[in-house]
C-alpha positions in Angstrom: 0.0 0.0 0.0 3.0 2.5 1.3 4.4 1.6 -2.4 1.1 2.9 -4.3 1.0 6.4 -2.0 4.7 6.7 -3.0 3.4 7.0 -6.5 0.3 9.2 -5.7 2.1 11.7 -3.8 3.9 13.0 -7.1 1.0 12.9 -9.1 -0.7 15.2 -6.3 1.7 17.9 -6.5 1.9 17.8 -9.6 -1.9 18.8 -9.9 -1.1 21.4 -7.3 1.4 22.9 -9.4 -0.4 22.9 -12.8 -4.0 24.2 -10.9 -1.5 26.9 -8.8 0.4 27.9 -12.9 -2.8 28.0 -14.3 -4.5 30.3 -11.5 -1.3 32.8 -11.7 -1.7 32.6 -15.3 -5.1 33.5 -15.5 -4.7 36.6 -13.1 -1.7 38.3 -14.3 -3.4 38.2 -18.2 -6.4 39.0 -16.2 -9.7 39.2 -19.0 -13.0 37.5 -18.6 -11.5 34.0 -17.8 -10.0 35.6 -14.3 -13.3 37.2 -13.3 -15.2 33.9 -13.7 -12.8 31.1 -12.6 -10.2 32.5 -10.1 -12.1 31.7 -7.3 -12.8 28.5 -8.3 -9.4 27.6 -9.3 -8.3 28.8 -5.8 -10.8 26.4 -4.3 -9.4 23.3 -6.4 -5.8 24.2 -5.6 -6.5 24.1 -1.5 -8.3 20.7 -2.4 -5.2 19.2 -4.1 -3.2 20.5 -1.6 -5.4 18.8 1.0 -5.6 15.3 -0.5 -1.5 15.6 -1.4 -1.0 16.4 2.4 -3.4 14.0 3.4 -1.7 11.4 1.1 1.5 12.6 3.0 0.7 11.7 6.0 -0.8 8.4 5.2 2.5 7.3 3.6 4.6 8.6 6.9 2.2 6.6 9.0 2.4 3.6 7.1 6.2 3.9 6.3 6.7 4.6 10.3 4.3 1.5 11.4 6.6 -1.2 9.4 5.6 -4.4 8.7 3.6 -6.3 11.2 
């Protein structure tokens, strides 16, 4: 299972990187695309952060229990 996190975890902040480059993006050109989505794209960055913390954790919990 700690083998299958180890994969996820990259794949999170990855998705927290491209939702974070898109949202700076899309404010500094500013236009109709910033007014309708920034907020929204705020909202989904906090929620990949969440789940790649989350998925953090998990993996340091499992990785510090060892095998039983």
């Amino acid at each position: 299972m700690s083998g299958f996190l180890f994969f996820l975890i990259p794949i999170g902040l990855f998705a927290t990187l491209a939702v974070l480059g898109v949202g700076i993006y899309s404010l500094a050109k500013g236009g109709a695309f910033a007014k309708e989505n920034s907020n929204k794209l705020m909202r989904l960055r906090v929620l990949a952060q969440a789940i790649t913390i989350a998925l953090m954790f998990l993996f340091l919990f499992l990785i510090g229990k060892g095998p039983s």
